[in-house]
C-alpha positions in Angstrom: -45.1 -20.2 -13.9 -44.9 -16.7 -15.5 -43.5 -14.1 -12.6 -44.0 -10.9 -12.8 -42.0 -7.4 -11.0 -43.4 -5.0 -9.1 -40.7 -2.5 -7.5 -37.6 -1.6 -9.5 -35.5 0.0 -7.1 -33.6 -2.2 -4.7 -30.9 -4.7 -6.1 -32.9 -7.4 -5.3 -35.1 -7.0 -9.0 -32.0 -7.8 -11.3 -30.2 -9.9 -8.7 -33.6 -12.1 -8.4 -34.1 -12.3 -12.1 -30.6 -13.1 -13.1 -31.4 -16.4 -10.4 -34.3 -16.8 -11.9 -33.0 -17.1 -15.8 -30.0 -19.5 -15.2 -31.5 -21.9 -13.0 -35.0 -21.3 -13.1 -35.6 -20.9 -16.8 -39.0 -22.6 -16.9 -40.5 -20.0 -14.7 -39.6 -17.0 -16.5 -39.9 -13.2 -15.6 -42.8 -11.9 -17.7 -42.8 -8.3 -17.1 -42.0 -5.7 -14.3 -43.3 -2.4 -13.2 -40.4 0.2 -12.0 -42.6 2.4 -8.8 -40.1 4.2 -6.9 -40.4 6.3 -4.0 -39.8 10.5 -4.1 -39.3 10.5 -0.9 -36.6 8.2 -0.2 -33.4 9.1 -2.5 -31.9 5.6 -2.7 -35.2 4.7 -4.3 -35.5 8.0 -6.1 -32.1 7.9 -7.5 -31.8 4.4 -8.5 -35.0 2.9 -9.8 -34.0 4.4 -13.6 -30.9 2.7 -13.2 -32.1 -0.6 -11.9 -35.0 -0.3 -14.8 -32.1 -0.2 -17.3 -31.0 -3.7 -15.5 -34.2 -5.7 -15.7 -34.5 -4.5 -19.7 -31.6 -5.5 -20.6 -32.3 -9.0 -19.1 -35.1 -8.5 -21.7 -37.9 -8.4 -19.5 -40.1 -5.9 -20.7 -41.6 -3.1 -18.5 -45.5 -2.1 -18.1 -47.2 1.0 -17.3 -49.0 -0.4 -13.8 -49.0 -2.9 -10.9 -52.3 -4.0 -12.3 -51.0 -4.5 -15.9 -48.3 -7.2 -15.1 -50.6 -9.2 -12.9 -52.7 -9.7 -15.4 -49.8 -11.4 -17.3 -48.5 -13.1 -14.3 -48.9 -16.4 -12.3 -47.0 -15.2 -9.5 -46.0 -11.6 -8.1 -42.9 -10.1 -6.3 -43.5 -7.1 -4.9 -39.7 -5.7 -4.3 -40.2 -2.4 -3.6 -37.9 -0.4 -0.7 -40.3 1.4 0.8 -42.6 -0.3 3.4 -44.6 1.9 3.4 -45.8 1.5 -0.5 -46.6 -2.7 0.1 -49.9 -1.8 1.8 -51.8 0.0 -1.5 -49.3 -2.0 -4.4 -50.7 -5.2 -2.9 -54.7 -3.5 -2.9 -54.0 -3.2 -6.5 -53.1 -6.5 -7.2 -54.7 -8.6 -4.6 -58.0 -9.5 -6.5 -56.2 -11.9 -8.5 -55.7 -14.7 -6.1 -52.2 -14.7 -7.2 -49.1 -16.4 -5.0 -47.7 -12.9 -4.2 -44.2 -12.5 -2.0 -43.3 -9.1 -0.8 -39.8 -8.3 -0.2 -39.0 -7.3 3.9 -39.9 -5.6 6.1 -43.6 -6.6 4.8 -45.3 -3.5 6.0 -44.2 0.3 7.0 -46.4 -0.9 10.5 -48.0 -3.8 12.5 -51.3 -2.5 11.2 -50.7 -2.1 8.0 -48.8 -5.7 8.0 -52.1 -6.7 9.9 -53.8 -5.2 6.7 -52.0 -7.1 4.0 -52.6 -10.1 5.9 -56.5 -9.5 6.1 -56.8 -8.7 2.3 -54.8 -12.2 1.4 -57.2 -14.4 4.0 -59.8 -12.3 2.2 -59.3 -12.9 -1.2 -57.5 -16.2 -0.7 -53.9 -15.1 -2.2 -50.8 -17.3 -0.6 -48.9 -14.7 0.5 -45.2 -15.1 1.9 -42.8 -12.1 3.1 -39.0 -12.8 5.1 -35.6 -12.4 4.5 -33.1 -14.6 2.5 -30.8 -14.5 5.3 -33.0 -17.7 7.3 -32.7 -19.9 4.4 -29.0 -19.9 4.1 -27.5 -23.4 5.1 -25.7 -22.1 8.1 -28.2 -20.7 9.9 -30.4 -23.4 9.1 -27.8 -25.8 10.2 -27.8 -24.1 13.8 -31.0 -23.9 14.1 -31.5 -27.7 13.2 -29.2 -28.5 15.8 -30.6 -26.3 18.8 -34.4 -27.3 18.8 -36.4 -24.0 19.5 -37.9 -25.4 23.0 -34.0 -26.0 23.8 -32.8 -22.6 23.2 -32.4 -20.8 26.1 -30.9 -17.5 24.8 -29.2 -15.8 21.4 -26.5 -13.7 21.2 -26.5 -11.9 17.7 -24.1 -9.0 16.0 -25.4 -7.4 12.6 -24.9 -4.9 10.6 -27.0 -1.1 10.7 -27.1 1.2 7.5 -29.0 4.2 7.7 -30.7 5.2 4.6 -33.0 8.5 4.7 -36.5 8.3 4.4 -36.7 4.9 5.7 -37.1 3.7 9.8 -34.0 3.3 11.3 -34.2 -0.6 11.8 -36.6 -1.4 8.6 -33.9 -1.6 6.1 -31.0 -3.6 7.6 -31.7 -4.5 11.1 -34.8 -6.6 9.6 -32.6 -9.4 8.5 -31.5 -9.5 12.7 -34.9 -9.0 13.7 -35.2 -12.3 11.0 -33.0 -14.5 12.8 -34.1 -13.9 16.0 -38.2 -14.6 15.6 -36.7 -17.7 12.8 -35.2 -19.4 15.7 -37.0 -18.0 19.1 -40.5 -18.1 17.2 -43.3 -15.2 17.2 -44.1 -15.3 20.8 -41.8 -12.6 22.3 -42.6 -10.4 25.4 -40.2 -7.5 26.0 -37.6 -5.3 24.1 -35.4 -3.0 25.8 -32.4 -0.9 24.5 -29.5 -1.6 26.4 -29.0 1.7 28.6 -24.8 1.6 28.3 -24.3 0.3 25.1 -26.0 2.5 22.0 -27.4 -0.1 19.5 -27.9 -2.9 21.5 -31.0 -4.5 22.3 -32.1 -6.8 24.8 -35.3 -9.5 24.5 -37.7 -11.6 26.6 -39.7 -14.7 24.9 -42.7 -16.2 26.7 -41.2 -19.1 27.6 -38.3 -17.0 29.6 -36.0 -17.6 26.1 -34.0 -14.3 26.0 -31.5 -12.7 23.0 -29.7 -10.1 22.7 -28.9 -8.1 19.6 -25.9 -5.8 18.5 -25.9 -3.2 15.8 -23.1 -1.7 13.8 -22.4 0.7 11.4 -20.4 -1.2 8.5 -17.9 -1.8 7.8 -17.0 -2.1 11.3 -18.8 -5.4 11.0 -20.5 -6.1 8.0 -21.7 -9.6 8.4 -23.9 -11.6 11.1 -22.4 -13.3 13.6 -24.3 -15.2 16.5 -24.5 -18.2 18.8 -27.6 -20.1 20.2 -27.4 -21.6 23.7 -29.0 -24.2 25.4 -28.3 -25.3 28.8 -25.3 -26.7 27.9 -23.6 -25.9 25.1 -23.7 -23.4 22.1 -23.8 -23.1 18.8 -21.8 -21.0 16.9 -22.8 -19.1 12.9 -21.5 -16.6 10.8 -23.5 -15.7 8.1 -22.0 -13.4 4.5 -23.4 -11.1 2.7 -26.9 -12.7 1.7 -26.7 -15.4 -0.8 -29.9 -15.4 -2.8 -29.5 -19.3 -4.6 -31.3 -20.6 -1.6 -34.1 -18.5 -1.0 -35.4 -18.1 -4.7 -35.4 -21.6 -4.9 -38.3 -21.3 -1.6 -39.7 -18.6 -4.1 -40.5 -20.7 -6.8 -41.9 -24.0 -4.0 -44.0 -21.0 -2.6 -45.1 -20.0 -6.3 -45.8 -23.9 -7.0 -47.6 -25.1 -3.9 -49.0 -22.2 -2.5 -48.0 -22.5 0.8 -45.6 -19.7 2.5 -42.6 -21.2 4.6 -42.8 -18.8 6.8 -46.1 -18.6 9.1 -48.1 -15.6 9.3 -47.2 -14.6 13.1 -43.7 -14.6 12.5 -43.4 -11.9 9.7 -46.5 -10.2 12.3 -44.0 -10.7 15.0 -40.7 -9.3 13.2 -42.7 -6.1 12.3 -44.1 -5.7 15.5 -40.2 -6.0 17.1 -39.3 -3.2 14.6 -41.7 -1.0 15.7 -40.3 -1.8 19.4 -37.0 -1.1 18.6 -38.0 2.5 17.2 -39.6 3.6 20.0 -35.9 4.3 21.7 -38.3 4.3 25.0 -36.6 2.4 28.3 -38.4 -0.7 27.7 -41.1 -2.1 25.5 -43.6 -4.6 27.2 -46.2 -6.5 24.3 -49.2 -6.8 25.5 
């Protein structure tokens, strides 16, 4: 399984392709493709830099999207801009290849809507989350409060700002994550919690509620939360990600075509995003 780069400008390229090389080593790294976004300076400022990374792991670099899936069995596309996963996945999309695109999978619900469309379409297994679900802790919690048991979820993580990018699409995501990975895609209201900033309070269909904290690290830099049934609850802390686990869902995605994570929960954690933006009193789905 040759796998191929597309979006040089986040950590997640070399970190991913180090992985990848020592324990992966029969589904190498073929070729990447830097992109980069002018108008959001962490990309901007860094993509040269993490270019530099993924040549010296001696993958080479080519001159278009287009150009390494045409080398490639399999694509990630790791760019930090949301907005640019729309028109790089256009590009590549004819292929039919097993493509995973790095979160949040869209800059909107439509355009995640969009992405979606063009992979039924064109028949392309297509897969887009977080690491943070697939580390053993959470999964562990998870396993042992059953999703129609879970009455309510209490979760702290952390918010960075970074300019050019919506407020919750870089960090918050991964809370956001945790919440649809253990409540499931059917949520109902969002509201920002009127006396504490950064806080957000949730409704699922089935009367399942959560509620979310954000801060600014490092006041606290990890994810904390508990799950709660009628009885008891469940307890996690979760590090900074740990990327072992989920590239080794990656390469089963790559291999059987088939994404662990359903379509209507990526479709939901965008949509909860674009809730938590509006910074109106309360946000009702329809």
């Amino acid at each position: 399984m040759n796998i191929g780069l597309l979006g040089l400008d986040t950590s997640h390229s070399p970190a991913f392709t180090r992985i990848l090389q020592e324990r992966f080593p029969e589904h190498p790294v073929i070729g990447a493709w830097p992109g980069g976004s002018d108008a959001i300076p962490a990309s901007r400022d860094r993509v040269a830099g993490f270019t530099r990374d993924i040549e010296s792991l001696g993958v080479p670099i080519f001159g278009s999207p287009s150009e390494v899936a045409r080398h490639a069995d399999a694509l990630l596309i790791l760019s930090l801009d949301g907005a640019s996963h729309l028109p790089l996945y256009r590009e590549v999309v004819r292929r039919g290849l097993p493509v995973f695109i790095d979160k949040p999978v869209a800059g909107s619900p439509d355009e995640a809507e969009q992405i979606f469309s063009l992979a039924e379409e064109h028949a392309a297994p297509l897969f887009s989350a977080s690491s943070l679900r697939f580390l053993p802790e959470f999964a562990a919690a998870i396993q042992a409060v059953p999703r129609e048991e879970l009455r309510h979820f209490d979760l702290t993580g952390p918010l960075n700002r970074i300019e050019g990018v919506p407020l919750y699409h870089f960090y918050a995501v991964h809370s956001v994550e945790l919440l649809v990975a253990a409540l499931g895609p059917d949520w109902a209201e969002c509201h920002p919690d009127p006396d504490e900033p950064e806080r957000f309070l949730f409704r699922w269909r089935n009367g399942a509620t959560a509620s979310l904290r954000l801060s600014v690290p490092p006041a606290d830099a990890g994810f904390n939360g508990a799950l709660h049934r009628s009885v008891r609850a469940v307890p996690f802390a979760l590090e900074a990600p740990l990327y072992v686990p989920f590239v080794g869902k990656l390469i089963e995605f790559f291999l059987a075509g088939l994404s662990p994570v359903v379509k209507e929960e990526t479709l939901a954690i965008i949509g909860i995003l674009e809730a938590m933006g509006t910074r109106i009193r309360g946000f009702r789905r329809r």
